[in-house]
N, C-alpha and C positions, 0 to 999 in steps of 0.2 A: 504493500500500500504506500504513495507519494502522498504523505502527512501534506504536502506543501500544493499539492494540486485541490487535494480537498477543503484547505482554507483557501487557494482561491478561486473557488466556487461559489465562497460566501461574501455579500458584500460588507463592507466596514460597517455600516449600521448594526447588520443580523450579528457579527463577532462580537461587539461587543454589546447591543441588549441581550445576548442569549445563551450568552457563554458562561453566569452565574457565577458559581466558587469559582472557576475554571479560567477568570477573566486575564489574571496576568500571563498564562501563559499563553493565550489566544493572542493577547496586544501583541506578546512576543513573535508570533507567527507570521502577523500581520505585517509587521515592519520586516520581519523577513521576506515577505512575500514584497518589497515595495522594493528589494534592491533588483528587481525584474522591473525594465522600464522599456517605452517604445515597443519596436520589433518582438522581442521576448515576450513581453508581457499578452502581444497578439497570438502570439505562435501558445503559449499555455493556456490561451483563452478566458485570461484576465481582462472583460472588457469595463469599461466606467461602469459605477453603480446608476447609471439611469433610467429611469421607468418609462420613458420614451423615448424616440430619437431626437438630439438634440440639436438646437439649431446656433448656440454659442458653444464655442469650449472655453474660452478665458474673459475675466472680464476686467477693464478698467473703469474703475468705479470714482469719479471726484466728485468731492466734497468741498462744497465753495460756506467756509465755516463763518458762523453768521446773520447768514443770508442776502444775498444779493435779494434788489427792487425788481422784480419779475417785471410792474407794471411800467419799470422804464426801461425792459429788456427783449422782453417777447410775447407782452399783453398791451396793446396798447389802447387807450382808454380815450377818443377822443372825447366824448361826455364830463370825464371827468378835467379832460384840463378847461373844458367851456369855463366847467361851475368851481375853477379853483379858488380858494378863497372862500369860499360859503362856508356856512355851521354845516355840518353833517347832521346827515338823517337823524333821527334820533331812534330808529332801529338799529343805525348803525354800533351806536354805544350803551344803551339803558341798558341793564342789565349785564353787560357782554366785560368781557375781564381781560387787559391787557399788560403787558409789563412797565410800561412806564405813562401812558395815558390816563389822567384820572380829570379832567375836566372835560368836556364835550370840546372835540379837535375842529378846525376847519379841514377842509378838502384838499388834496394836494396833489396836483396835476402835474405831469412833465412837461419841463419849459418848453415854450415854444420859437425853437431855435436852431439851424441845421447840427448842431453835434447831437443832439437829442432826437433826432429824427428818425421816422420807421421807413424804413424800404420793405419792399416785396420782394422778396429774393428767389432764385431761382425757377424752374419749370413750375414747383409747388407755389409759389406766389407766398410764404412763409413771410411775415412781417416781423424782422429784427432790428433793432435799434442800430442805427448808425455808432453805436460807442463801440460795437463787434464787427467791425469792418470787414475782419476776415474768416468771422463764420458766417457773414454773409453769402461769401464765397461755394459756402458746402452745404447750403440749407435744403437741398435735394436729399443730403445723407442722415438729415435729423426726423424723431420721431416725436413729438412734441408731445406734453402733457400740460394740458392747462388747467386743470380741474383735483392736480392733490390735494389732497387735505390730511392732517394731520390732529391727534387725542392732544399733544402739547404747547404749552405755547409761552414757555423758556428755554435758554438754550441746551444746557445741559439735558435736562430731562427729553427736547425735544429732539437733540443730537442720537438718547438712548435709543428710542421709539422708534427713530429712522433706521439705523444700523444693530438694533437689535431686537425689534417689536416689541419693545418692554421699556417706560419710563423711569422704571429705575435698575440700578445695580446688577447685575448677575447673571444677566441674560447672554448666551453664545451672541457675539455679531455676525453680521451675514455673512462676510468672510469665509469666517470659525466653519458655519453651517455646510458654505459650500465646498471645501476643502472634506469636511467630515464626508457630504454624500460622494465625493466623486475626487478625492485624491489630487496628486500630481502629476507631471507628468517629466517634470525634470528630480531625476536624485541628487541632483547637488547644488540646488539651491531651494528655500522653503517654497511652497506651495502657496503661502498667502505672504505678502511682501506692502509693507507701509511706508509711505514715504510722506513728509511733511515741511511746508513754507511756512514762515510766520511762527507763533505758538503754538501749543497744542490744545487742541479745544477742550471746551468746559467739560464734556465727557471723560477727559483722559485716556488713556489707554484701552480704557473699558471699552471704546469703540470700536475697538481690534481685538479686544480677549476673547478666550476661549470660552470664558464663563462655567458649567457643569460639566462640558465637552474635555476629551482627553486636550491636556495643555498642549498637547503637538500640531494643533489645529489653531492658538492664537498667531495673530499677524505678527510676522515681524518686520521690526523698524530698521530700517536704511538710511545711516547717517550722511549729509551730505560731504562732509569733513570729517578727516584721520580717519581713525578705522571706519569702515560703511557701519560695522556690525562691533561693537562693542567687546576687544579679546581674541580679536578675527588673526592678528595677529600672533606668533611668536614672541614669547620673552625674552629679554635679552639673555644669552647666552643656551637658550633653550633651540634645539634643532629642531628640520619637519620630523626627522626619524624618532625624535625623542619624545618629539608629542605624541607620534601615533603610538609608541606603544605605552605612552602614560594612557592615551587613551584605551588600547586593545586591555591592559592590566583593571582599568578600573571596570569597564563592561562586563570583565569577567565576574569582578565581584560581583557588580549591577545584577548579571544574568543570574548566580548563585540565590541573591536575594531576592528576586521575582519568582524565583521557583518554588522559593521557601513562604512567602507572605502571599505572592498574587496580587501585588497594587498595580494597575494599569500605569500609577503615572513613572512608574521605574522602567517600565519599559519607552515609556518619551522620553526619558534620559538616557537611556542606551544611544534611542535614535536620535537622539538632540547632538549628544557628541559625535557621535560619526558623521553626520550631515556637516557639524561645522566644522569638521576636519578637512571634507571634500570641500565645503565654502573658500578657505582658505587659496584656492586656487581659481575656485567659480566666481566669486564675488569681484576681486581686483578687475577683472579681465570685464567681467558686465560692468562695471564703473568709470571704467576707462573708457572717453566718448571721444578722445583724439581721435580715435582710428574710426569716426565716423566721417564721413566726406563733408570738405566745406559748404555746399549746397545744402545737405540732410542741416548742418547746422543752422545754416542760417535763413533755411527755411522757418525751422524753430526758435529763431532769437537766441541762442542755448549758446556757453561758454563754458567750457571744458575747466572744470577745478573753480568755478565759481558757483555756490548755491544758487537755484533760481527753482521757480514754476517751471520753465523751460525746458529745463536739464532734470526734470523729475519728467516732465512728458516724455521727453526724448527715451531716459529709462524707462521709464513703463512701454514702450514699444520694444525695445531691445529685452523685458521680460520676457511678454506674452511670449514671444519671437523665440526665445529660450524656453517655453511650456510652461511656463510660472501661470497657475491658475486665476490667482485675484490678487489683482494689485490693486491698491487703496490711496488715491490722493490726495492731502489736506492740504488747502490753502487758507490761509486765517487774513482776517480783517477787512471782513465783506457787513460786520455792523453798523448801520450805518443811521445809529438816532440821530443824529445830527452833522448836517452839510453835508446831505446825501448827493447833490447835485457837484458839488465838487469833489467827491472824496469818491463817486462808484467809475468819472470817466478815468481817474490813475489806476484804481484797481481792473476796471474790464482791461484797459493797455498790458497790465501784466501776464495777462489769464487767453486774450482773443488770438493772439498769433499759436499760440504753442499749442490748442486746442484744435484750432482748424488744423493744423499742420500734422496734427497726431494722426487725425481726421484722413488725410492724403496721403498720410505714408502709410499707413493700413493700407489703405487702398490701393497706394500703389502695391505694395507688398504681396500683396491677395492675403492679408490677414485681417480683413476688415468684416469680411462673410462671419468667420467664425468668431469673434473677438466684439463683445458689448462694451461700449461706451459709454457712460453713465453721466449725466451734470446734475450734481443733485445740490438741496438744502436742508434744513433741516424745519423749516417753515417758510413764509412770505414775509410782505411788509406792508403794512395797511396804506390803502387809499388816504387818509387825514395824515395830517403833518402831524410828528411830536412837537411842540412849539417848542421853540427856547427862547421865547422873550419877545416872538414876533408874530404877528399875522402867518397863515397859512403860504403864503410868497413869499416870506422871508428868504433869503438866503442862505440863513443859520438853520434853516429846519429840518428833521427828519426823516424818518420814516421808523413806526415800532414793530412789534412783531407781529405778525398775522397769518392762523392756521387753519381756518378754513377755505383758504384756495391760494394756490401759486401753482407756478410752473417748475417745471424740471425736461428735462428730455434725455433720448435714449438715442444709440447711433447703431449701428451694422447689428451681428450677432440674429440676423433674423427677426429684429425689429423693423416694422411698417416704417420704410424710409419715404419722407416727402408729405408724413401726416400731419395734424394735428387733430387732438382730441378734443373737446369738451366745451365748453364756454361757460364762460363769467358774467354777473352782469354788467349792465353799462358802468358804473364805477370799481368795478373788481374785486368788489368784496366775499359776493357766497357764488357758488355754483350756482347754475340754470342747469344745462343738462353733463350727462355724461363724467359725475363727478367719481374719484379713484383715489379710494384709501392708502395711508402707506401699505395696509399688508395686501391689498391687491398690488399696489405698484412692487413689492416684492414678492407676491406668488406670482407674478409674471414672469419676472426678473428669472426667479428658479424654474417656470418652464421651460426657458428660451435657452437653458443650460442643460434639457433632459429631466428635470427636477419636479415632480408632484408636490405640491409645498405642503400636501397637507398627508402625506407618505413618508418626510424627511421626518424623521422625530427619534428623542433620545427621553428615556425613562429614567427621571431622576426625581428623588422624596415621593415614591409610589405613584406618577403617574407622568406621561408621554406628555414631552415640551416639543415644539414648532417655533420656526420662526416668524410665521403669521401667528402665533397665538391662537386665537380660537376663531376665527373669522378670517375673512379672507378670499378673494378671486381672482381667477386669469384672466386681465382683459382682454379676451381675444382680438380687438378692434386693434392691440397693439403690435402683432404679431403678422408679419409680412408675407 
């Protein structure tokens, strides 16, 4: 009997909800069976855990932390700049709860000026603000969502909800989840990979953790500066040959004690040191962006040994490209209570070229088919100005948080390129029709990877957790 052909017959989910007392050495088996990759892994008839055929394999997922102003992005409101300057509705605020608006706001419309201006872009006629000049470019490639809406509406709690269906603490992120149903496909570098501009947002870490999930499934972070990875390096005076078999010595113990106790997470530490042993050679060579061509660069604004958005795009191409499953982009300082009109046209200049450009070299690549695209938030920003001491026209004014409707959109991976969904009303505050929860916009997300979202689940304190939580649907309107 091939002990090793019979665990891969089973997918990561089944080993470990079923494997009972038995689980550490099942985990064991598991990362045995993951040093089979590519070709091998076909030829043994290890195929992904997917429950259908899938129409992404990798995604990149950005997170513009925050929130950028949708309604001066890719909703545009001409209603609302008529009436800007007006008291708002008073349905718009009675009763209704936001973060920093506590007096009845006036209205607050995008100026009316050429940088702020909508074009119709492309065959789809897609209307995006002139501050994106160069995803105007690719608006054929975008799948638009106008109509999320989100349970939060702070940042932290509404950062959690997004990337991990759950407003607070301890939830797997989607990541974690998609990594758990369907693996990797490079062994020598992680399968879920973070990368971050700016701070790190009010969720912290927790936005990439594993949560209940075996810990070999949270993201990990990719420094732009010194080591990528924190240790990646040799000690001084320490060789590779000496590392490896500090490391081969300590596995051994590792292996001993997982046989004896059976904790799954000792066996992520088996596989956590040899992964970053093999990193130690993977990592340098994928961060090294010299040996991309001047054109690839400066397609993307991207500087070689300089942090940017840029050169986090550029790497998240050179992942997927590599088989790296989900890669995760955080860009911070998209808040914008106040001088939102001066402060969103610097930030889209950082974020528009390296986007489109992502956008194009996919597609020139032919990695665009299989590879999703993600522009996410984590809520909107209301129609009424936050005042700071002026009229609704002020210069100094805002915009605060707002969860019942903003935009985000989705790109390749077998998403409906060239669409939009849903509509708002005249002032952009609630949905009219076609509105889409976070955990739809994420049971979508996991169909278009192969993924049932409501199949993917880990039994933890007696009973089956998902990443949609308890509700949830595929919009199929989204899917190409």
């Amino acid at each position: 009997m091939n002990m090793m052909n019979d665990f891969a017959a089973l997918s990561r989910r089944s080993l470990f909800q079923h494997a009972g007392a038995g689980i550490g050495a099942v985990a064991l088996a598991e990362l045995l069976r993951q040093e089979t990759t590519g070709k091998d892994r076909e030829t043994a008839g290890v195929g992904l855990a997917t429950h259908h055929a899938a129409r992404a394999k990798s995604v990149i997922y950005i997170h513009l932390v925050g929130a950028p102003s949708h309604l001066d992005l890719f909703d545009p409101k001409p209603e609302l700049q008529k009436r800007n300057g007006e008291l708002c509705p008073d349905e718009f605020f009675v009763g209704k709860n936001f973060a920093f608006i506590r007096s009845q706001p006036t209205l607050l419309g995008t100026p009316d000026d050429a940088q702020f201006q909508f074009a119709n872009c492309g065959q789809s006629g897609r209307p995006i603000s002139n501050l994106l000049p160069h995803l105007q470019q690719v608006a054929d490639e975008l799948c638009v969502v106008h109509t999320l809406h989100t349970d939060q509406f702070n940042h932290a709690p509404a950062q959690l909800f997004a990337l991990t269906g759950f407003g607070r603490f301890g939830r797997p992120s989607i990541g974690s989840w998609v990594t758990y149903g369907l693996g990797s496909e490079n062994r020598d570098l992680p399968a879920y990979v973070v990368l971050i501009t700016g701070q790190v947002l009010g969720a912290g870490n927790s936005a990439w953790g594993s949560g209940f999930l075996p810990t070999v499934h949270q993201g990990c972070e990719f420094r732009s500066q010194g080591d990528p990875v924190l240790f990646l390096s040799d000690p001084p005076g320490v060789t590779s040959a000496d590392r490896q078999e500090l490391i081969a010595t300590a596995n051994r113990l590792n292996q001993a004690q997982l046989a004896d106790v059976g904790d799954p997470e000792i066996a992520t530490r088996i596989s956590q040191y040899e992964l970053a042993y093999r990193m130690q050679t993977a990592v340098p060579e994928l961060m090294d962006l010299k040996g991309e061509t001047k054109a690839t660069l400066e397609m993307y604004g991207a500087s070689p040994g300089k942090p940017s958005f840029a050169n986090n795009c550029l790497l998240a191409r050179r992942l997927v490209e590599r088989g790296v499953r989900f890669v995760q982009l955080f860009d911070e300082g998209w808040d914008h209570h106040g001088n939102v009109f001066q402060a969103l046209p610097k930030k889209c200049e950082q974020v528009d070229q390296p986007i489109a450009a992502l956008l194009q070299d996919l597609r020139q690549r032919g990695l665009l088919d299989d590879t999703l695209v993600v522009w996410s938030a984590e809520f909107g920003r209301t129609p009424m100005a936050q005042n700071t001491g002026g009229s609704g026209e002020s210069q100094r004014a805002g915009r605060d948080h707002h969860k019942d409707a903003y935009t985000v959109w989705m790109a390749g991976g077998g998403s409906r390129a060239g669409y939009a969904h849903g509509t708002t009303d005249p002032l952009g505050y609630s949905v009219v029709d076609g509105g889409v929860h976070v955990h739809d916009f994420n049971a979508t997300l996991l169909h278009l990877l192969g993924v049932d979202h409501e199949r993917l689940t880990f039994k933890y304190q007696g009973r089956d957790y998902r990443l949609t939580d308890v509700h949830g649907r595929v919009v199929e309107e989204l899917i190409g």
